[in-house]
C-alpha positions as CSV (number, residue, x, y, z in Angstrom):
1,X,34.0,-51.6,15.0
2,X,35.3,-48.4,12.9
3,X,36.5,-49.1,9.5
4,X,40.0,-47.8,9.5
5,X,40.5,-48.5,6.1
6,X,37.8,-46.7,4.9
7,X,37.4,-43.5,7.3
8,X,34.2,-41.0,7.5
9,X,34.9,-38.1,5.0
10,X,32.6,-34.9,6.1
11,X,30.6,-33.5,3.7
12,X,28.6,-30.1,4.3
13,X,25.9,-31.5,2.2
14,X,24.2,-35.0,1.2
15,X,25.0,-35.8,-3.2
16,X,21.2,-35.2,-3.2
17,X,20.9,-31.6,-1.8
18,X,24.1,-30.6,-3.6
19,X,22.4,-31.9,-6.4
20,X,19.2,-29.9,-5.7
21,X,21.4,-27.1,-5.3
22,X,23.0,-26.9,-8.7
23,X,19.3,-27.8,-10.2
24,X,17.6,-24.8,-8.5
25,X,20.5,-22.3,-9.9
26,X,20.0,-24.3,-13.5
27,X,16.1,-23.4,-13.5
28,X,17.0,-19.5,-12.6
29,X,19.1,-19.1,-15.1
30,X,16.8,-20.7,-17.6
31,X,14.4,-18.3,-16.0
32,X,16.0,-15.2,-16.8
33,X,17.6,-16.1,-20.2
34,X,13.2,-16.8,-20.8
35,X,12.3,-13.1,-19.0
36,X,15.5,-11.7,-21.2
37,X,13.8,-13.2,-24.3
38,X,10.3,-12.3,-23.8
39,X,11.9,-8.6,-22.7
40,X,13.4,-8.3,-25.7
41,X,10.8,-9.8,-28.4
42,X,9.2,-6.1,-28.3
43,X,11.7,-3.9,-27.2
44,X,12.7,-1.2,-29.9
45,X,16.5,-0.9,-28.3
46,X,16.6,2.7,-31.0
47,X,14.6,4.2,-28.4
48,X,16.4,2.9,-25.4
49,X,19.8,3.7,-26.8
50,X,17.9,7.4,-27.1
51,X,16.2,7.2,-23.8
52,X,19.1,9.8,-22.4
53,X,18.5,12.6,-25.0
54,X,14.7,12.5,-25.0
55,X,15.1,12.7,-21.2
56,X,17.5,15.5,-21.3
57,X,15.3,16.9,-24.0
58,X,12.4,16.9,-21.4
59,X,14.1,18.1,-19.0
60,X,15.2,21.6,-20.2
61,X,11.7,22.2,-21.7
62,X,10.5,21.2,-17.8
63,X,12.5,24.5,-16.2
64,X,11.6,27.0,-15.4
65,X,8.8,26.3,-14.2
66,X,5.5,28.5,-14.6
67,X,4.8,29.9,-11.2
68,X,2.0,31.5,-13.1
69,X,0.2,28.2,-13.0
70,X,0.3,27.8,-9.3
71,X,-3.0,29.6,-8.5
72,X,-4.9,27.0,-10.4
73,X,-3.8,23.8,-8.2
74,X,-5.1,25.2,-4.8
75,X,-8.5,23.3,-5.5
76,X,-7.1,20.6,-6.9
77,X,-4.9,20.2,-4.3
78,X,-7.9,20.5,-1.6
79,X,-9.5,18.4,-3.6
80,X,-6.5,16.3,-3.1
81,X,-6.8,16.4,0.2
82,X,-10.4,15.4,1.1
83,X,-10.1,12.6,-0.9
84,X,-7.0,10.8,0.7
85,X,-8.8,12.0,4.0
86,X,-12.5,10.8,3.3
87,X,-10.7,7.9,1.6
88,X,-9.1,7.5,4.7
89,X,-12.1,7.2,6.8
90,X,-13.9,5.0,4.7
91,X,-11.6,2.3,5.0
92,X,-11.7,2.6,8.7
93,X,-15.2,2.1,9.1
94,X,-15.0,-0.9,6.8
95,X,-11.7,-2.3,8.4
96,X,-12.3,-2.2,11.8
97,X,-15.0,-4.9,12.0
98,X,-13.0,-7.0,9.6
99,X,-10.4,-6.8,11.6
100,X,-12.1,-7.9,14.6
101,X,-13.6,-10.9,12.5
102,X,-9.7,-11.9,11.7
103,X,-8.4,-11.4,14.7
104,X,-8.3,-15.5,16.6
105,X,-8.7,-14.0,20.0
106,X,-11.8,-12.0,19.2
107,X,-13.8,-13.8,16.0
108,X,-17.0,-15.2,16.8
109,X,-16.6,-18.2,14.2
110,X,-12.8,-19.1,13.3
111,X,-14.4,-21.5,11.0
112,X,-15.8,-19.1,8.6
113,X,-15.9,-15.5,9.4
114,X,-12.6,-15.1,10.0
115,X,-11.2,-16.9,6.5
116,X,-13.9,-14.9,5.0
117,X,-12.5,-11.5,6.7
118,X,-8.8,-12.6,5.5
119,X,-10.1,-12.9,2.0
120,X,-11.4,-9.7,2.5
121,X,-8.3,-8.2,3.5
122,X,-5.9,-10.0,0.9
123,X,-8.6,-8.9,-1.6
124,X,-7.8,-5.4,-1.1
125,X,-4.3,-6.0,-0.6
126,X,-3.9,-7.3,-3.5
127,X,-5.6,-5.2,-6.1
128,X,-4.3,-1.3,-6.7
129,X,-5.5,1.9,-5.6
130,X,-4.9,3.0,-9.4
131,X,-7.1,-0.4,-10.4
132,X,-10.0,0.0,-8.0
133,X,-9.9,3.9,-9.5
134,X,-10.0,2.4,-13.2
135,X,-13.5,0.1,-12.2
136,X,-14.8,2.9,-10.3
137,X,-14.4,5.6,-12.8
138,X,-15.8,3.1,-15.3
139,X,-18.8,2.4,-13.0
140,X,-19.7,5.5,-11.3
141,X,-18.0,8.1,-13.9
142,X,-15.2,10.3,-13.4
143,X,-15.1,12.5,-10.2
144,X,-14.1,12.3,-6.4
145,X,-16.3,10.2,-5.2
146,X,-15.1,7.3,-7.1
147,X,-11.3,8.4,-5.8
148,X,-12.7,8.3,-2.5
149,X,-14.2,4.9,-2.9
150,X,-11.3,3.7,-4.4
151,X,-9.4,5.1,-1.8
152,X,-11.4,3.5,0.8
153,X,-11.3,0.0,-0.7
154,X,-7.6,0.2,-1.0
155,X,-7.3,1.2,2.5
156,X,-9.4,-1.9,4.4
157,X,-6.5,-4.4,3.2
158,X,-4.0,-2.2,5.1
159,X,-5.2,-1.4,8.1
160,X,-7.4,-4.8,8.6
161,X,-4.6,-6.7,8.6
162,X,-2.0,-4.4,10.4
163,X,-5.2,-3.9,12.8
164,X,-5.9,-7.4,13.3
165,X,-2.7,-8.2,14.2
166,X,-2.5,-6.0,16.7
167,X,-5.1,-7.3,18.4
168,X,-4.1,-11.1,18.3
169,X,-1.2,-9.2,20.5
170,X,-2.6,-8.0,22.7
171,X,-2.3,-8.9,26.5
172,X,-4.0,-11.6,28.2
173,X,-3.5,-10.4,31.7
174,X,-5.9,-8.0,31.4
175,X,-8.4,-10.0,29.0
176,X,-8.5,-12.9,31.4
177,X,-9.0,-10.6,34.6
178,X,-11.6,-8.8,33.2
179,X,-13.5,-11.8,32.2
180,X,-12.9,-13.5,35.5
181,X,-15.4,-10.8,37.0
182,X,-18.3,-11.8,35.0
183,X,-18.2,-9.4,32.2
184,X,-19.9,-10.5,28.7
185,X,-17.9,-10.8,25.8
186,X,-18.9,-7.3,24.6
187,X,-17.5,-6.1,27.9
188,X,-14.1,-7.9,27.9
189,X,-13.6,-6.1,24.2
190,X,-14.3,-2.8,25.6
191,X,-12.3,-3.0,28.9
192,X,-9.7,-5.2,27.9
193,X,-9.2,-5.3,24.2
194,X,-10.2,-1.8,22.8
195,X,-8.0,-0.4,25.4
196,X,-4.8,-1.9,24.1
197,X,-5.3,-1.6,20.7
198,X,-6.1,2.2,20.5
199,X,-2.5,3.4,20.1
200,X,-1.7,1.3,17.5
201,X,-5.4,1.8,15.6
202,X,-4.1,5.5,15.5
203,X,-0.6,5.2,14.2
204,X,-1.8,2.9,11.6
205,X,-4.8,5.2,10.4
206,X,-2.3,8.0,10.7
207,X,0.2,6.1,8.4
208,X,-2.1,5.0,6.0
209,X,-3.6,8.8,5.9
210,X,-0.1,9.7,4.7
211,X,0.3,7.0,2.4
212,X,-3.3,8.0,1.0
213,X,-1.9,11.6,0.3
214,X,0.7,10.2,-2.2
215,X,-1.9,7.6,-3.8
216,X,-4.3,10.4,-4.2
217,X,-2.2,12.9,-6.0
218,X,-1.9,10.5,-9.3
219,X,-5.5,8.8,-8.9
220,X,-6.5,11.7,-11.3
221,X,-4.3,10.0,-14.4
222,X,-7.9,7.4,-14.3
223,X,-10.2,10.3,-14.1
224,X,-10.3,10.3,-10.2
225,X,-9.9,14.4,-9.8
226,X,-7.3,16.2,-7.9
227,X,-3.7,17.0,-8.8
228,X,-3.5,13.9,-10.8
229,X,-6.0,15.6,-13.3
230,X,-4.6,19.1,-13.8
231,X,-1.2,16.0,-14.4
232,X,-2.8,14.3,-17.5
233,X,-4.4,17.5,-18.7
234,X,-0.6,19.3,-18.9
235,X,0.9,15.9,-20.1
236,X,-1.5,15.5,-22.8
237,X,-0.7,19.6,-24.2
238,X,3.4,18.6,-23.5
239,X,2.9,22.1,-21.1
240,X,6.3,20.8,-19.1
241,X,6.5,23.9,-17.0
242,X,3.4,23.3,-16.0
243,X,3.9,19.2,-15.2
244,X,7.1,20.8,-13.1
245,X,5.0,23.6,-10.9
246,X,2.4,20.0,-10.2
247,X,5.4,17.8,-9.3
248,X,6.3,20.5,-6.9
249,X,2.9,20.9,-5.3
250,X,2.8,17.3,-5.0
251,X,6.2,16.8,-3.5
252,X,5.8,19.1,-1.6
253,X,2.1,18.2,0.1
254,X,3.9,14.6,0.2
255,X,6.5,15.9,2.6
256,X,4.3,17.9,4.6
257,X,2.2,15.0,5.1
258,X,5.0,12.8,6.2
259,X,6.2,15.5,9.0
260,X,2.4,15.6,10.4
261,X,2.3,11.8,10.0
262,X,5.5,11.7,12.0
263,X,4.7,14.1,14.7
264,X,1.1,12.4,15.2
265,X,2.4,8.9,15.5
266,X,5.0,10.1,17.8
267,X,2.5,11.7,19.9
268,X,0.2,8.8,20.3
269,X,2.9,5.8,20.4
């Protein structure tokens, strides 16, 4: 029997979730006024309220820039180069097999090969290309080969997991009618797997190539070599023309790599 006297009132929420509501939005504000205050216990505000004019200042000691200088960042800039693209193809040669160990549809032990390739992957995921460069430069000294390594190491998270996912994609027409004839689980991989997966491998070695180039160009700021280092060396003797002819060069190399990236991926996919 419906109570006339007292009739259903709709609420959009329950007191509770409103409740929850207003608490959530309580604890971010308490969060920010906390990140305002531990923001401002060593800010100098003098120096931000000059930010502008230094800037400015910077600025027109930047232009113009000294063409003069430009002859010198050619080997750098190879140098560059290699080690995005060496970088490149070390972390496909250590991210393919991880990413077959990830994948579900393709690990030979879900129980612990694949969490141990997923740690591998979040492990280079989450630790910079500018941080692995630091360690590296600390352990094997300054030069390419510890960009390249660094490089590399950065590069496994990427691709792994973009790789891996790829795979747990893939079609299952094709798996199941290869295997249906017999085949051994090496064969299926090859005929069935590796097949559908090769576009996308491409595209995302391409994109990561070009996404190396950019990493590359500052890895020199650690002691990595390349453009980064002919960067810090100009920063550190405040020679602003020449910081502007390496921002060029950089900016430049940046967008050509993003036009081959393009045009590859556009090729392949």
């Amino acid at each position: 029997m419906t109570d006339t006297a007292h009739p259903a009132v709709w609420r959009r929420r329950t007191p509770l979730a409103a409740l929850l509501i207003w608490a959530g939005w309580f604890a971010l504000v308490v969060l920010f006024v906390f990140c305002w205050h531990v923001m401002n216990r060593n800010t100098i505000w003098e120096f931000v309220w000059d930010a502008p004019r230094q800037a400015a200042d910077i600025g027109d000691r930047m232009f113009p820039p000294r063409w003069s200088y430009l002859p010198e960042l050619l080997v750098p800039l190879w140098d560059t180069l290699n080690m995005a693209t060496l970088g490149t193809l070390l972390g496909v040669i250590l991210a393919v097999p991880v990413a077959f160990l990830a994948a579900r549809n393709t690990t030979p032990s879900a129980a612990v090969l694949r969490p141990a390739a997923l740690f591998v992957i979040v492990g280079s995921r989450s630790i910079n290309s500018l941080i692995w460069a630091l360690l590296l430069v600390a352990v094997m000294g300054p030069g390419l080969l510890a960009g390249i390594v660094a490089i590399g190491l950065r590069s496994i998270g990427f691709i792994g997991k973009l790789l891996y996912e790829a795979i747990e994609e893939v079609d299952t027409a094709p798996v199941e009618a290869v295997t249906a004839t017999g085949a051994s689980r090496a064969q299926v991989l090859d005929y069935a797997i590796v097949p559908q997966v090769l576009p996308a491998f491409w595209g995302i070695t391409v994109f990561r190539w070009d996404i190396n180039i950019r990493e590359s160009a500052i890895l020199g700021l650690v002691g990595a070599g390349g453009l980064g280092l002919k960067l810090q060396a100009s920063l550190n003797v405040l020679a602003w023309p020449q910081v502007t002819v390496i921002l060029l060069v950089i900016l430049a190399t940046v967008v050509l790599s993003e036009w081959v990236s393009a045009r590859v991926r556009k090729a392949i996919i």
